[in-house]
C-alpha positions, 0 to 999 in steps of 0.5 A, spaced: 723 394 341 723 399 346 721 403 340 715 399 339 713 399 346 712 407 347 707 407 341 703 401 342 702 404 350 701 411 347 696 408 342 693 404 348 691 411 351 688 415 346 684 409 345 682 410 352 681 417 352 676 417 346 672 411 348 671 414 354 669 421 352 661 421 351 657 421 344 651 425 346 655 432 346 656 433 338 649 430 337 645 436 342 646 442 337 643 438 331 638 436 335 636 443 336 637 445 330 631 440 327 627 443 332 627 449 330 627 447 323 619 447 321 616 441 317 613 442 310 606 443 313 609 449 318 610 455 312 609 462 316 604 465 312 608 473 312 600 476 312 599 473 318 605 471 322 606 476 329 611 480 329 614 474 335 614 469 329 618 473 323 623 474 329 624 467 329 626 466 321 633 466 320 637 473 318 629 476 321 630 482 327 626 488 330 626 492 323 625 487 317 619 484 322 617 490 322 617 492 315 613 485 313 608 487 317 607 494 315 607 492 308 602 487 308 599 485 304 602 480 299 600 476 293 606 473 292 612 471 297 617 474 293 614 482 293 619 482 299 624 483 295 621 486 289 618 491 294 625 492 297 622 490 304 628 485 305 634 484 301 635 477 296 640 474 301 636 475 307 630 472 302 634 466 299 635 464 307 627 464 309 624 463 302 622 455 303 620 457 310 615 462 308 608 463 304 603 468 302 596 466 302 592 471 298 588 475 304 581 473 305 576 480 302 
């Protein structure tokens, strides 16, 4: 009985530490994040974007920002790669959030 007592007090107090503790702090990165993430219609064209907005890519620094725009211009998005600007694993993170518009003649 004792027994039974002890695990329903302890039971009863974890109870009330997690219903006490606030939601919001887990959903605050999240939230962040999806900030951060632009939508479809927000592509980065690479043969226009400053130097400040290929910085913000994921896995883009001073010196892969720098070695896009000095290779510039770009027909297709992939001559990062083929080109030997960025490696593939840097490619594969920023792919979907990039284009390449043909340059105005």
């Amino acid at each position: 009985m004792l027994y039974r007592m002890t695990r329903l007090c302890i039971l009863l107090v974890l109870l009330a530490a997690l219903t006490t503790q606030p939601m919001a702090a887990p959903a605050q990165p999240q939230a962040a994040a999806m900030a951060q993430t632009p939508t479809s219609s927000a592509l980065l064209d690479i043969n226009t974007a400053t130097f400040a907005e290929l910085k913000s890519l994921q896995g883009i620094g001073d010196a892969y920002a720098n070695r896009i725009i000095k290779g510039r211009p770009y027909t297709m998005k992939n001559q990062l790669v083929s080109r030997g600007i960025l490696p593939q694993a840097t490619y594969d993170h920023i792919q979907g959030r990039i284009i390449a518009k043909h340059p105005a003649k």
